[in-house]
Each structure stands twice: as C-alpha cells, then as structure tokens.
PyMOL Python script that loads the backbone (N, CA, C, O; Angstrom):
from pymol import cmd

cmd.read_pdbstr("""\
ATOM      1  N   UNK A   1      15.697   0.583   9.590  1.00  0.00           N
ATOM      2  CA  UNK A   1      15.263  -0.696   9.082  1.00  0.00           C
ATOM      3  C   UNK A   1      14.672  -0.555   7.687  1.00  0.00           C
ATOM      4  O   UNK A   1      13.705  -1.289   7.484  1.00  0.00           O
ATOM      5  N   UNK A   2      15.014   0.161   6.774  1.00  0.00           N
ATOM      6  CA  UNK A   2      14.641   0.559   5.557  1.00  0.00           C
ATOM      7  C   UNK A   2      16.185  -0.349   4.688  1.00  0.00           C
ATOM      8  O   UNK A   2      17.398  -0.147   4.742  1.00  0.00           O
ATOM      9  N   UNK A   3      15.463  -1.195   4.071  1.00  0.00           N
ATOM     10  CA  UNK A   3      16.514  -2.007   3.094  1.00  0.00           C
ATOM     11  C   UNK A   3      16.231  -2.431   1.877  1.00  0.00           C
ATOM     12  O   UNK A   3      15.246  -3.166   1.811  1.00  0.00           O
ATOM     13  N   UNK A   4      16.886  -2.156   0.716  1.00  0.00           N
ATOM     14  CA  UNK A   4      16.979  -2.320  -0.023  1.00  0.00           C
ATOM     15  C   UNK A   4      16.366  -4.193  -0.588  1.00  0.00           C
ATOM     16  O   UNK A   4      16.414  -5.145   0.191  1.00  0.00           O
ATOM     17  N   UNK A   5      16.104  -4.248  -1.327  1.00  0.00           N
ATOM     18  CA  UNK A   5      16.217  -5.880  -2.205  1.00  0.00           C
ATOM     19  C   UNK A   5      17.113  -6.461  -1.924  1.00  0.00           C
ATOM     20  O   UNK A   5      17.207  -7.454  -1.201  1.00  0.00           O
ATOM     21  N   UNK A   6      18.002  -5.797  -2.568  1.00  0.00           N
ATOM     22  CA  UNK A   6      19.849  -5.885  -2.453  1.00  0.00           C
ATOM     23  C   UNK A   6      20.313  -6.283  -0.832  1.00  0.00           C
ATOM     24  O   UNK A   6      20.813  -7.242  -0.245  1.00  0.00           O
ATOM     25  N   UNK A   7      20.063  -5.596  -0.672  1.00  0.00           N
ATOM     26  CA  UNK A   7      20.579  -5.049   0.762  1.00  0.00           C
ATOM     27  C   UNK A   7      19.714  -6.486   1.749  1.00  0.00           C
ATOM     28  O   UNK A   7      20.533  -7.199   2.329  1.00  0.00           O
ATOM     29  N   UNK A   8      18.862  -6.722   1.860  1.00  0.00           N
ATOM     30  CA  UNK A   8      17.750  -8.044   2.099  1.00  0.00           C
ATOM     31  C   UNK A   8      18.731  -9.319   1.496  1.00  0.00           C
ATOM     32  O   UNK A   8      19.263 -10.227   2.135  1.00  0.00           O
ATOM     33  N   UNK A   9      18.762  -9.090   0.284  1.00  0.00           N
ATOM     34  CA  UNK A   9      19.895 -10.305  -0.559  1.00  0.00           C
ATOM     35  C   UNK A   9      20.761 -10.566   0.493  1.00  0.00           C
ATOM     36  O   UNK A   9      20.839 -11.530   1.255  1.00  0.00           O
ATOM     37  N   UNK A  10      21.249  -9.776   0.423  1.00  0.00           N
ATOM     38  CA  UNK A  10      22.831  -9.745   1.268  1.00  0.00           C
ATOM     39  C   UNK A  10      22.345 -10.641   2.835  1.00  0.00           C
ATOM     40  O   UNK A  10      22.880 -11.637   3.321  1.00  0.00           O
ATOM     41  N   UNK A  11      21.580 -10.132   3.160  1.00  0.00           N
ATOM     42  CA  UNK A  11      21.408 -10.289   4.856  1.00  0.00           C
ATOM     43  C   UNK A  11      21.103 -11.878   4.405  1.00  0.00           C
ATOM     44  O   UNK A  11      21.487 -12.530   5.376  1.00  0.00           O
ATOM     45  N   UNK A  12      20.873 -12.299   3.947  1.00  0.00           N
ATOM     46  CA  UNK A  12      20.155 -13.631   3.363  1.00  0.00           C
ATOM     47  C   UNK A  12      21.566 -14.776   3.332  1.00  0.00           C
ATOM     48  O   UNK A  12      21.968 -15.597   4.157  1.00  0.00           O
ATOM     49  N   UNK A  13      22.046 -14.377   1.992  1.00  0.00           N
ATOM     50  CA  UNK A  13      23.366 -14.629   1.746  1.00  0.00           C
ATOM     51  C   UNK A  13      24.668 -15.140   3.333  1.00  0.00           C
ATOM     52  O   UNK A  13      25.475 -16.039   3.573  1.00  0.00           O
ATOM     53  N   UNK A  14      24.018 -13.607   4.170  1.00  0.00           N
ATOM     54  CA  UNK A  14      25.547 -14.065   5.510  1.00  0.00           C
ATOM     55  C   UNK A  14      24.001 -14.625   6.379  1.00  0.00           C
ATOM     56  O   UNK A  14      24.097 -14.265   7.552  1.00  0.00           O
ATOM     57  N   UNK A  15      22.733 -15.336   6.144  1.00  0.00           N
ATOM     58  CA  UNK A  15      22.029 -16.159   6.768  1.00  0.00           C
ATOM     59  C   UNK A  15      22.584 -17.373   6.684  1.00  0.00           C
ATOM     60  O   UNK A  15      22.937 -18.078   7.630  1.00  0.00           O
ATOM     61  N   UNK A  16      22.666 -17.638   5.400  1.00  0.00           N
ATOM     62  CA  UNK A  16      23.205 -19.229   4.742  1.00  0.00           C
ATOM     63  C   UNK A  16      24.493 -19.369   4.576  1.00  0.00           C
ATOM     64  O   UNK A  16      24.638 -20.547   4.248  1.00  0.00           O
ATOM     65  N   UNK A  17      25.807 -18.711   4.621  1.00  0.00           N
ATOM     66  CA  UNK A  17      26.778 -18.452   5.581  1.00  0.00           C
ATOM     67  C   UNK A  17      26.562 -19.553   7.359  1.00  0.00           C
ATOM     68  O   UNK A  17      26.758 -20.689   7.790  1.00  0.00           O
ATOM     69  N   UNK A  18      26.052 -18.223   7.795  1.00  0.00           N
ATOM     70  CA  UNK A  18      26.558 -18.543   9.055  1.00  0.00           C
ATOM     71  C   UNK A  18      25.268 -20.011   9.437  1.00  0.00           C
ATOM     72  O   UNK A  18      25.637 -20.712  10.379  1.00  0.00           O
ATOM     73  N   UNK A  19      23.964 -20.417   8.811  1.00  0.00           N
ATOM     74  CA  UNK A  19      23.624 -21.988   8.987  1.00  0.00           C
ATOM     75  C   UNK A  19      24.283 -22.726   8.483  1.00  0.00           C
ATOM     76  O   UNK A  19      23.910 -23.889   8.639  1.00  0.00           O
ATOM     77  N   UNK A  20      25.215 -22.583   7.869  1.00  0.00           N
ATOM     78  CA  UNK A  20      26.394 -23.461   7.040  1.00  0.00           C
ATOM     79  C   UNK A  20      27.311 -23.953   8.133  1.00  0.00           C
ATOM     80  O   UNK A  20      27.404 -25.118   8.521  1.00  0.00           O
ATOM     81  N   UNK A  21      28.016 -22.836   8.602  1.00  0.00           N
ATOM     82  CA  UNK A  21      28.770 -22.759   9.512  1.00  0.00           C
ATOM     83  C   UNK A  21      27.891 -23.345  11.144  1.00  0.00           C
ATOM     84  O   UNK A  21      28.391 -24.194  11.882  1.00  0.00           O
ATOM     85  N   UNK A  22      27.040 -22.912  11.313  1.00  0.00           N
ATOM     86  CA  UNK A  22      26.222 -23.486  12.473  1.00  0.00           C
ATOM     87  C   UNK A  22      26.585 -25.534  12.680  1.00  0.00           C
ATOM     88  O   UNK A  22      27.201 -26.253  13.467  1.00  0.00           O
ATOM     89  N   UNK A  23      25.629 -25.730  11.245  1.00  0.00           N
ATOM     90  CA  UNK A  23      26.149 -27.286  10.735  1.00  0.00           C
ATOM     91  C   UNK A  23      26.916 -27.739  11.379  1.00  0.00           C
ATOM     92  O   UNK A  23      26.810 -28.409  12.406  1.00  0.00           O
ATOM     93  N   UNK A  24      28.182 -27.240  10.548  1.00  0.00           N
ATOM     94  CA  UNK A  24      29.305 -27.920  10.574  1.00  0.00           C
ATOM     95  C   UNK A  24      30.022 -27.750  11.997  1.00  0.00           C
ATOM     96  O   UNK A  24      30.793 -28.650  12.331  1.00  0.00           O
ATOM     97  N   UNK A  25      29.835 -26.705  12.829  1.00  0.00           N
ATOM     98  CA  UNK A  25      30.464 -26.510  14.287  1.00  0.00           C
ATOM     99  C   UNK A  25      29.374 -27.785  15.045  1.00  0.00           C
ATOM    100  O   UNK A  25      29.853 -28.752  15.637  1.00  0.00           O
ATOM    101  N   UNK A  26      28.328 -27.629  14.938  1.00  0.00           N
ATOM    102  CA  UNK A  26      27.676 -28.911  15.103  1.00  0.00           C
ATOM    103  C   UNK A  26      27.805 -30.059  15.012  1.00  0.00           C
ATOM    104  O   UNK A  26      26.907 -30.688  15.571  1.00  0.00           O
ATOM    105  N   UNK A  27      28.759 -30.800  14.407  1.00  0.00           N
ATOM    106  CA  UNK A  27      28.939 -32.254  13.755  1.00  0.00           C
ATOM    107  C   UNK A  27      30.281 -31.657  14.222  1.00  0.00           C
ATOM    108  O   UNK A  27      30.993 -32.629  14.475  1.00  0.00           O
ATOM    109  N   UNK A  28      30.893 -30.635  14.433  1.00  0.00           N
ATOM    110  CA  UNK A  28      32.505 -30.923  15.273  1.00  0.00           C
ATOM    111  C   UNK A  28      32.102 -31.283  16.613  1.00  0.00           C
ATOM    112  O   UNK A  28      32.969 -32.058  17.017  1.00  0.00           O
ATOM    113  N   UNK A  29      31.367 -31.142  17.361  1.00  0.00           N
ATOM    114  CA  UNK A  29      31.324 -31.026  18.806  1.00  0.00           C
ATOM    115  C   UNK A  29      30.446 -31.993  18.948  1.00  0.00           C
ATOM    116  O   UNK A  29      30.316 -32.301  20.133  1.00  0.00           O
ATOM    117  N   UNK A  30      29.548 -32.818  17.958  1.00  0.00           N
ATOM    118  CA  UNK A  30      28.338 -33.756  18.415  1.00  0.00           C
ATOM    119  C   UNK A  30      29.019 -35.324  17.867  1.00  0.00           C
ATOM    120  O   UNK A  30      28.853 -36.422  18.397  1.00  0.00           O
ATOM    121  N   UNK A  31      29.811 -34.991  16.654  1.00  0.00           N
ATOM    122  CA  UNK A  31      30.358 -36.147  16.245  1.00  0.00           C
ATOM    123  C   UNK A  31      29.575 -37.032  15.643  1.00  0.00           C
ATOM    124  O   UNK A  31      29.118 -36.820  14.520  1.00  0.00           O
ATOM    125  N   UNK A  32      29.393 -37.858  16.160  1.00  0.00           N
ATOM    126  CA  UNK A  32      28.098 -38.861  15.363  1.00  0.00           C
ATOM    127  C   UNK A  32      26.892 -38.922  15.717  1.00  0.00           C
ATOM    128  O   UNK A  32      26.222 -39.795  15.167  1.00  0.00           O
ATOM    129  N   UNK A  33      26.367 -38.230  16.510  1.00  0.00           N
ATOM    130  CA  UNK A  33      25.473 -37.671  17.005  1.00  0.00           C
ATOM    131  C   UNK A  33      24.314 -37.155  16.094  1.00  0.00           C
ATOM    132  O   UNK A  33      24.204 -35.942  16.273  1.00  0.00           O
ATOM    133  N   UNK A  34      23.468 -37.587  15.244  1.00  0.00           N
ATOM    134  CA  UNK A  34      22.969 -37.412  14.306  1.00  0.00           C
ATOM    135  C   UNK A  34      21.943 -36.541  15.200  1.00  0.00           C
ATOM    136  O   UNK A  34      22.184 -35.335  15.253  1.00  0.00           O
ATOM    137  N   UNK A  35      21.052 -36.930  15.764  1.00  0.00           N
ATOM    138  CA  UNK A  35      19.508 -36.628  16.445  1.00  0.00           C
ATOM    139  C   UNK A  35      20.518 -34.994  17.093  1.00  0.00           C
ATOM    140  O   UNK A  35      19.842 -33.969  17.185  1.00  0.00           O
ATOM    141  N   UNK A  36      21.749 -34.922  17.408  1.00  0.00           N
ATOM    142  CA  UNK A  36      22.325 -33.504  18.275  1.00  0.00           C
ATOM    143  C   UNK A  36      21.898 -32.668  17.149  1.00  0.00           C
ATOM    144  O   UNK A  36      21.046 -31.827  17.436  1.00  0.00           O
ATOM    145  N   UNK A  37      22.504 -32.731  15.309  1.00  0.00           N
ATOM    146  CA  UNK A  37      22.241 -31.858  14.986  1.00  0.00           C
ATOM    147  C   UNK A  37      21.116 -31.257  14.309  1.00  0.00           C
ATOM    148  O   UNK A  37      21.043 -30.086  13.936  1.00  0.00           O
ATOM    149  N   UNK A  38      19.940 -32.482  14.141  1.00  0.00           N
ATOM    150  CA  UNK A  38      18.526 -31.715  13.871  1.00  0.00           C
ATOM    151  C   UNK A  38      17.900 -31.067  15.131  1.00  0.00           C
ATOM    152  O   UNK A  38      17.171 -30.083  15.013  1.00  0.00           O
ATOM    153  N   UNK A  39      18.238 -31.728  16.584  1.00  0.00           N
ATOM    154  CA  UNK A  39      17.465 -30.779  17.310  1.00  0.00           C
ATOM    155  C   UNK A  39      18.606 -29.837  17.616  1.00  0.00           C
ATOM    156  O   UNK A  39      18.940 -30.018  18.787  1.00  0.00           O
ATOM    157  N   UNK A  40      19.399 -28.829  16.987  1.00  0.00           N
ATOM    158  CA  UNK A  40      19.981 -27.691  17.192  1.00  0.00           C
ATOM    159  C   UNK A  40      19.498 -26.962  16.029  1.00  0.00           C
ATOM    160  O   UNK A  40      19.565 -25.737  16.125  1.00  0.00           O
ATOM    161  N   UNK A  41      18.838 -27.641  14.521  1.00  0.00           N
ATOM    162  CA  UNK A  41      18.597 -27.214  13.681  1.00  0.00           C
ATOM    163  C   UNK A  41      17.336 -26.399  14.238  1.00  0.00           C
ATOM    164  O   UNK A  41      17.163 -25.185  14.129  1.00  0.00           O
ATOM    165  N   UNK A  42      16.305 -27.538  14.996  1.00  0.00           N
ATOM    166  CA  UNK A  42      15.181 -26.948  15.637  1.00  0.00           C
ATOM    167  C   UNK A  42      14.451 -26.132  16.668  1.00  0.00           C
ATOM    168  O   UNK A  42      13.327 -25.702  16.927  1.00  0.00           O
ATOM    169  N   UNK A  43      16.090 -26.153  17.264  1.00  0.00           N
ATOM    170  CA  UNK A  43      16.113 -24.830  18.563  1.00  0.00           C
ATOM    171  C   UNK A  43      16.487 -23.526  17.575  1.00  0.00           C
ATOM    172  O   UNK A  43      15.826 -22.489  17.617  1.00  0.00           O
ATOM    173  N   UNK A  44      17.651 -23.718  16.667  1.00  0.00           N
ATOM    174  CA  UNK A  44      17.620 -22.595  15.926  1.00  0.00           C
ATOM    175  C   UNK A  44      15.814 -21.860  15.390  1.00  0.00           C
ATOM    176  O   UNK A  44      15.296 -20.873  15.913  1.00  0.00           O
ATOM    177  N   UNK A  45      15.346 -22.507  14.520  1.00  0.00           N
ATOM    178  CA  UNK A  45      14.216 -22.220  13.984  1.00  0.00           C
ATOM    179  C   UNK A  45      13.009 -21.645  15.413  1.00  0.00           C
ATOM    180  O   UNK A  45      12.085 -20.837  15.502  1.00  0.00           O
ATOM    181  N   UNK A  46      13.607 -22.474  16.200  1.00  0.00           N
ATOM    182  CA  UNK A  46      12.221 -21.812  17.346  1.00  0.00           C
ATOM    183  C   UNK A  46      13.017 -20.494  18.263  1.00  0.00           C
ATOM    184  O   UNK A  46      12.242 -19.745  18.857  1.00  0.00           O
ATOM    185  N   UNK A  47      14.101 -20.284  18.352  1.00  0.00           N
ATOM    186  CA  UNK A  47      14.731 -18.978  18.744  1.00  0.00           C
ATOM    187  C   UNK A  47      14.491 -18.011  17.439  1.00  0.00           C
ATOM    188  O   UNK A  47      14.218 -16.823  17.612  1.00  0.00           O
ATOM    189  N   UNK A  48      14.586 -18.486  16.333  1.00  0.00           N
ATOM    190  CA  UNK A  48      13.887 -16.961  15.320  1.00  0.00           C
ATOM    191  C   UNK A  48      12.911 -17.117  15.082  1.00  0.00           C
ATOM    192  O   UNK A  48      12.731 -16.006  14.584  1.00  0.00           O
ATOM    193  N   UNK A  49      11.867 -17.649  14.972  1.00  0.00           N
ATOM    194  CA  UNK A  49      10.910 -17.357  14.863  1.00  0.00           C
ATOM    195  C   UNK A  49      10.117 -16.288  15.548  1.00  0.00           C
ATOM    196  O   UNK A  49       9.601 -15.335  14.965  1.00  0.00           O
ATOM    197  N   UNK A  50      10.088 -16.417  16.243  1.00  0.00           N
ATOM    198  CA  UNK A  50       9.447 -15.270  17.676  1.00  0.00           C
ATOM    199  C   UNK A  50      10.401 -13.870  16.930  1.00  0.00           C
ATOM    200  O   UNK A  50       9.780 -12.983  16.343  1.00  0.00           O
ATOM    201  N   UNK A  51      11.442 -13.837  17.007  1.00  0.00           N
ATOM    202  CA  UNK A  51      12.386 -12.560  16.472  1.00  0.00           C
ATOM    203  C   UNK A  51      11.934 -12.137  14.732  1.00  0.00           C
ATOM    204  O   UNK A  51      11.986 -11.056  14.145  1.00  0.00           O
ATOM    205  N   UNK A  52      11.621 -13.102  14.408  1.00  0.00           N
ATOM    206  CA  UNK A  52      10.757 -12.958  12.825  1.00  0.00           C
ATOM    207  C   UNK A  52       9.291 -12.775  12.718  1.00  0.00           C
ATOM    208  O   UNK A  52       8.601 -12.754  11.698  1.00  0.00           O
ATOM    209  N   UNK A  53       8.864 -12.617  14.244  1.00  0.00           N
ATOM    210  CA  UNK A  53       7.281 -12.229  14.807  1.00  0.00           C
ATOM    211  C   UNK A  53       6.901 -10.818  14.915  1.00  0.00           C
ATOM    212  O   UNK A  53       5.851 -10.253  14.609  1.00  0.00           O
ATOM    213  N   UNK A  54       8.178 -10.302  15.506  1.00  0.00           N
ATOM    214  CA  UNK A  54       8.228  -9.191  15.975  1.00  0.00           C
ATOM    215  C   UNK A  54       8.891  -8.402  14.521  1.00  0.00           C
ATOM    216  O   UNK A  54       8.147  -7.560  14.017  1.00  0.00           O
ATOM    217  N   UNK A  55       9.907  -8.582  14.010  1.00  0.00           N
ATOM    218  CA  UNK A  55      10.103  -8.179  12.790  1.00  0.00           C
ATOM    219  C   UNK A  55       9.037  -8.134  11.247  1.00  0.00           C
ATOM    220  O   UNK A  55       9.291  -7.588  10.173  1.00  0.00           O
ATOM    221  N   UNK A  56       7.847  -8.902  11.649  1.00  0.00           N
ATOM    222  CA  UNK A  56       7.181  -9.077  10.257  1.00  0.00           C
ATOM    223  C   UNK A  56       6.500  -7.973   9.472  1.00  0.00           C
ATOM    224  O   UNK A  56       6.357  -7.838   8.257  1.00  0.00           O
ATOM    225  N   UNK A  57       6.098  -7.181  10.549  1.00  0.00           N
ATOM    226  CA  UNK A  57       6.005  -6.007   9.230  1.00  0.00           C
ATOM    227  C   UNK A  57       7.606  -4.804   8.680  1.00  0.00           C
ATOM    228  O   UNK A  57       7.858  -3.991   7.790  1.00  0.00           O
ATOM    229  N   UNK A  58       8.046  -5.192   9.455  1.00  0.00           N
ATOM    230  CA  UNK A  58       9.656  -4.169   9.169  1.00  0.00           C
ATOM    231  C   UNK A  58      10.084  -4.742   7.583  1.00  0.00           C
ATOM    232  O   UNK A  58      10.463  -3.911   6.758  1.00  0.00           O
ATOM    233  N   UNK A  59       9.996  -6.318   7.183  1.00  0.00           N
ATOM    234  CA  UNK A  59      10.760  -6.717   6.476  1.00  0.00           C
ATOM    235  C   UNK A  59       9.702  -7.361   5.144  1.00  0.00           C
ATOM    236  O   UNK A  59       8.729  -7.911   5.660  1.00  0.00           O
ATOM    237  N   UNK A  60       9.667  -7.409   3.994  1.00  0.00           N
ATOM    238  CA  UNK A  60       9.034  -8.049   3.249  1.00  0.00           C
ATOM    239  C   UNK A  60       8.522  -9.737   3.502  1.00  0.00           C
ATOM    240  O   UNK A  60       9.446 -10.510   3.753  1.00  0.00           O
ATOM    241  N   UNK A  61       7.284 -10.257   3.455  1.00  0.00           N
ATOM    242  CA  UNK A  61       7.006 -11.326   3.532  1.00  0.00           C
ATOM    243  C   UNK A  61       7.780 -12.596   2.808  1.00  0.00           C
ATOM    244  O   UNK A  61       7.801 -13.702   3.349  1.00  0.00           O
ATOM    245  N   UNK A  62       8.454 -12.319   1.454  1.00  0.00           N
ATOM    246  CA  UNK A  62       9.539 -13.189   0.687  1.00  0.00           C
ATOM    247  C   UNK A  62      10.631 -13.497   1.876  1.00  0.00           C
ATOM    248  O   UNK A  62      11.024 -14.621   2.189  1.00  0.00           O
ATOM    249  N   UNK A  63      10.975 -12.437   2.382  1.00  0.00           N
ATOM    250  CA  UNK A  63      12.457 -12.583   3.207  1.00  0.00           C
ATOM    251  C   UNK A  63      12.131 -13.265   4.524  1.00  0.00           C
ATOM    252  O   UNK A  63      13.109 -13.326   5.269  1.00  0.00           O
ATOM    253  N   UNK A  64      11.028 -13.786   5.001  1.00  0.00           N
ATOM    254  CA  UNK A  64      10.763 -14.227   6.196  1.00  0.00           C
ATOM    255  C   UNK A  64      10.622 -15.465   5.575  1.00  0.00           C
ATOM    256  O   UNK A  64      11.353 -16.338   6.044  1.00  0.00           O
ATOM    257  N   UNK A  65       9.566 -15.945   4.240  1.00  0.00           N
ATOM    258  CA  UNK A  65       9.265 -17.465   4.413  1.00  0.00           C
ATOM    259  C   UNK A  65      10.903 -17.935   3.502  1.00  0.00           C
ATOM    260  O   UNK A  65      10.864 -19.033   2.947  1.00  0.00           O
ATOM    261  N   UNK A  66      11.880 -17.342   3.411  1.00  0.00           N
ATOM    262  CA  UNK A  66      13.112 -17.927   2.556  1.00  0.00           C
ATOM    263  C   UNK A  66      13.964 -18.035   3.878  1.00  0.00           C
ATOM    264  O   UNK A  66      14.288 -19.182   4.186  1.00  0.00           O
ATOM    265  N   UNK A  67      14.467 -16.791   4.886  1.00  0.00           N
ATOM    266  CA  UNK A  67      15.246 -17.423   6.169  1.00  0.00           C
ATOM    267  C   UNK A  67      14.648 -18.408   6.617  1.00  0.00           C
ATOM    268  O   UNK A  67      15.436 -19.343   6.760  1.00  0.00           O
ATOM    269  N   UNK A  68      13.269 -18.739   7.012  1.00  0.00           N
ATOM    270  CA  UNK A  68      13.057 -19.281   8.032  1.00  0.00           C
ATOM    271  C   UNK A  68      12.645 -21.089   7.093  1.00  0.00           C
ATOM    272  O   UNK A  68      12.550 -22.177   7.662  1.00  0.00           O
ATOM    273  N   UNK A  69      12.513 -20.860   5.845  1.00  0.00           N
ATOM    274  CA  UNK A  69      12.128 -22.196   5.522  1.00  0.00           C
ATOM    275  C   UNK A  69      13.494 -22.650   4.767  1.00  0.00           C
ATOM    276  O   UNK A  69      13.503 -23.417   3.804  1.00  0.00           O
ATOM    277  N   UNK A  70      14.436 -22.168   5.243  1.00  0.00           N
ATOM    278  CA  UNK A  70      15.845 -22.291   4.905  1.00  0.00           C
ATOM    279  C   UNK A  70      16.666 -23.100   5.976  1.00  0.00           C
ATOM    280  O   UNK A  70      17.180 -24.199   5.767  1.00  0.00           O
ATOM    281  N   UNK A  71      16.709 -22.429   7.093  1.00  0.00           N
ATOM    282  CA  UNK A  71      17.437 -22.281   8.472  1.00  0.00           C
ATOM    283  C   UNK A  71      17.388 -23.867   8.743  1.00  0.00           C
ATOM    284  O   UNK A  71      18.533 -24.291   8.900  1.00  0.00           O
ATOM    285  N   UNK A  72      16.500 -24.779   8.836  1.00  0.00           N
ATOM    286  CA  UNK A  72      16.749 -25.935   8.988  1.00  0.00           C
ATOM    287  C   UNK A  72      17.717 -26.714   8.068  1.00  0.00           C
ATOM    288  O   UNK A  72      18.868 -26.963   8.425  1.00  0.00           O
ATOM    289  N   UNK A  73      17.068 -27.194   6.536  1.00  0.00           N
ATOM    290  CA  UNK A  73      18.310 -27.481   5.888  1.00  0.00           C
ATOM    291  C   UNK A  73      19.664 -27.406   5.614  1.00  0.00           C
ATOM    292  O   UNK A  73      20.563 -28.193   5.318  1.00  0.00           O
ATOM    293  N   UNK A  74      19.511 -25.986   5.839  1.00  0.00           N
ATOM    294  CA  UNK A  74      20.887 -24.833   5.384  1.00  0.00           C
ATOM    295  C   UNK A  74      22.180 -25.975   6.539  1.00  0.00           C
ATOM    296  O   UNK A  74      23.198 -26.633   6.326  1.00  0.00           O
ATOM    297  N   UNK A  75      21.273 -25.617   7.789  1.00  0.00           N
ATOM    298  CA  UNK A  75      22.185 -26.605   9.164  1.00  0.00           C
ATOM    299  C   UNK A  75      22.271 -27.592   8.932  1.00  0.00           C
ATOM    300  O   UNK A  75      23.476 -27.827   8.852  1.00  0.00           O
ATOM    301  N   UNK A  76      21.318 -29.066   8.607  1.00  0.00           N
ATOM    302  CA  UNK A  76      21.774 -30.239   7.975  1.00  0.00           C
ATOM    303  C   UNK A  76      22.577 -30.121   7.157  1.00  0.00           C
ATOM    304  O   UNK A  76      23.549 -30.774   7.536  1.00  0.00           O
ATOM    305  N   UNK A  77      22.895 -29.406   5.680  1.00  0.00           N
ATOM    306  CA  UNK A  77      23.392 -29.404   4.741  1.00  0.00           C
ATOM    307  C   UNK A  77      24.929 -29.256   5.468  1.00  0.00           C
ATOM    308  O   UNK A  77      25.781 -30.114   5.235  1.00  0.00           O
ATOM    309  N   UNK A  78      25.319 -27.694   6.684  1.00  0.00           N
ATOM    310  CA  UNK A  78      26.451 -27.782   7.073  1.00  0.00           C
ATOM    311  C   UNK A  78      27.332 -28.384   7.727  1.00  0.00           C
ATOM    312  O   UNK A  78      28.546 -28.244   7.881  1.00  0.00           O
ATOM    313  N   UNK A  79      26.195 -29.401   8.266  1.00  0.00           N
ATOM    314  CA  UNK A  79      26.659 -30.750   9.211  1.00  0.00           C
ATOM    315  C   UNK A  79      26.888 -32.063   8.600  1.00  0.00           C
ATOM    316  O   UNK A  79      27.328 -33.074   9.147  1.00  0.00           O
ATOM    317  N   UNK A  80      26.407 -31.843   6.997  1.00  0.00           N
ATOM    318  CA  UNK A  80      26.997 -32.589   5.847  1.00  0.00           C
ATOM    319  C   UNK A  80      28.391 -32.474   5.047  1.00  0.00           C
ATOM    320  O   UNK A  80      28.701 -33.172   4.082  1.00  0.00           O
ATOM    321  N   UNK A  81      28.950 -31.747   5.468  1.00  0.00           N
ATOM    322  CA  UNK A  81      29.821 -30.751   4.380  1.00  0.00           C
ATOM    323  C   UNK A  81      31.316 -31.769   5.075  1.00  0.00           C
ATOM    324  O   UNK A  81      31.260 -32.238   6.212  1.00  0.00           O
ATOM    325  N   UNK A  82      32.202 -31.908   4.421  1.00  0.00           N
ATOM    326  CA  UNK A  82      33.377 -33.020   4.832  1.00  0.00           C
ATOM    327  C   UNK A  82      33.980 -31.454   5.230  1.00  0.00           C
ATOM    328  O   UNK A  82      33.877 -30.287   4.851  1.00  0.00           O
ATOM    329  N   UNK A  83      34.802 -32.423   6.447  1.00  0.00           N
ATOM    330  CA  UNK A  83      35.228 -31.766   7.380  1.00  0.00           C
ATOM    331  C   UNK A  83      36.779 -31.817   7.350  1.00  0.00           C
ATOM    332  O   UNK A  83      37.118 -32.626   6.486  1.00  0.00           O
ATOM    333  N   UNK A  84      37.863 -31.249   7.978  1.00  0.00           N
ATOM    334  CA  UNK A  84      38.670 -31.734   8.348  1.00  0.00           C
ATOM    335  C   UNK A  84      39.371 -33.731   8.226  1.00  0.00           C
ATOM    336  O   UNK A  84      40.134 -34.431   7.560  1.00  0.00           O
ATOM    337  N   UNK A  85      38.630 -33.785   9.140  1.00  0.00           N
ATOM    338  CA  UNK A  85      38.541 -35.305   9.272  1.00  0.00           C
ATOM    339  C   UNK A  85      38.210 -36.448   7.956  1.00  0.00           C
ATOM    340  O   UNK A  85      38.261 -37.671   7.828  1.00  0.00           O
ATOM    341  N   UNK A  86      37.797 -35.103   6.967  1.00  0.00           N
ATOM    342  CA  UNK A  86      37.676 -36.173   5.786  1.00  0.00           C
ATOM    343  C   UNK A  86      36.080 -35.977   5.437  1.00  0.00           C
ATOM    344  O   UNK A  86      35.747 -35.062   4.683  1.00  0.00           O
ATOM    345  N   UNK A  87      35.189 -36.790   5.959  1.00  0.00           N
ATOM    346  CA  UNK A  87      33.703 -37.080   6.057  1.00  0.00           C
ATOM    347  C   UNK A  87      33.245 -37.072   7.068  1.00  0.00           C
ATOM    348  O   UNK A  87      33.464 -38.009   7.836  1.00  0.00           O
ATOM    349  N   UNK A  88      32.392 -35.939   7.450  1.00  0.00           N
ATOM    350  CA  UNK A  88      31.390 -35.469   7.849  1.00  0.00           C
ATOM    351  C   UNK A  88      30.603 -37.145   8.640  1.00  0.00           C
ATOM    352  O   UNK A  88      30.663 -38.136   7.912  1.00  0.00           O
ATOM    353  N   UNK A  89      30.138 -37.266   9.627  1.00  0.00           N
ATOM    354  CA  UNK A  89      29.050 -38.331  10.335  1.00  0.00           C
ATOM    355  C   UNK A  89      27.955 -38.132  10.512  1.00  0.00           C
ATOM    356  O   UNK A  89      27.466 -38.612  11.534  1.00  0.00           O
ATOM    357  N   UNK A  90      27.131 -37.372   9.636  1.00  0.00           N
ATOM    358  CA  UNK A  90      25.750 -37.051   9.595  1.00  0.00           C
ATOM    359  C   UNK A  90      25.410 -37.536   8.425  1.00  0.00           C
ATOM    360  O   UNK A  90      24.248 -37.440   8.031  1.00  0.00           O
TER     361      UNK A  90
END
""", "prot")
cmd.dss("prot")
cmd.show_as("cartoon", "prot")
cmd.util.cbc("prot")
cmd.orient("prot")
C-alpha cells in the first residue's frame, strides 16, 4: 500500500471512471426514476466510507476528502450524460 502521487492520481481517475459509469447504468435500469439515482449515489458514499475508515492512515488525507466528496456528483453527473436513447431522464 505504498503509492505514489501518480499512482493515487490514477486510482482517482478509474474512481471517476467507474462513478460515471455507476450513473449512467443507473438511469438505464431506473429510467425516470430520479429519487433511484441519488439514493444509489448515497448507498454508494455510505458503503465507502467505513472502507475509507479503515484505510485513513494507509492513504494521504487529499485522496480521501477528493474520492469521497466526489462519489456523489461524479454519479449524478453519470446519470446525466445522454444515453443511447438520446437524453438521459435525470
């Protein structure tokens, strides 16, 4: 568990990736379902947190308050993103 800046970057980077992707699989399966994808935004955030409890001294304090004050938007933003279908229903 020794990582680089860089290396932290990166893990960051396929964070906002895959809440992107979270989003948008979200608004495929909820549809118009607005209230489905903030509280999946908010089960996300309360399943890492506890895992970012136990990790807090392994990892620099920057890299905890940027995933975790990220992870919500990042998922709205991907449940914003036009889809297939054209436009997105969030």
């Amino acid at each position: 568990m020794n990582f680089s800046a860089a290396m932290l970057a990166a893990r960051l980077v396929v964070g906002v990736v895959a809440s992107l992707a979270a989003g948008a699989a979200c608004v495929a399966i909820a549809q118009s379902a607005r209230a489905a994808i903030y509280i999946f935004a908010l089960l996300l955030l309360a399943l890492f947190v506890p895992v970012h409890v136990w990790l807090w001294a392994k990892f620099p304090l920057w890299y905890h308050i940027v995933f975790l004050s990220s992870l919500v938007p990042l998922v709205v933003l991907g449940a914003r993103l036009p889809g297939p279908r054209g436009m997105s229903a969030a």
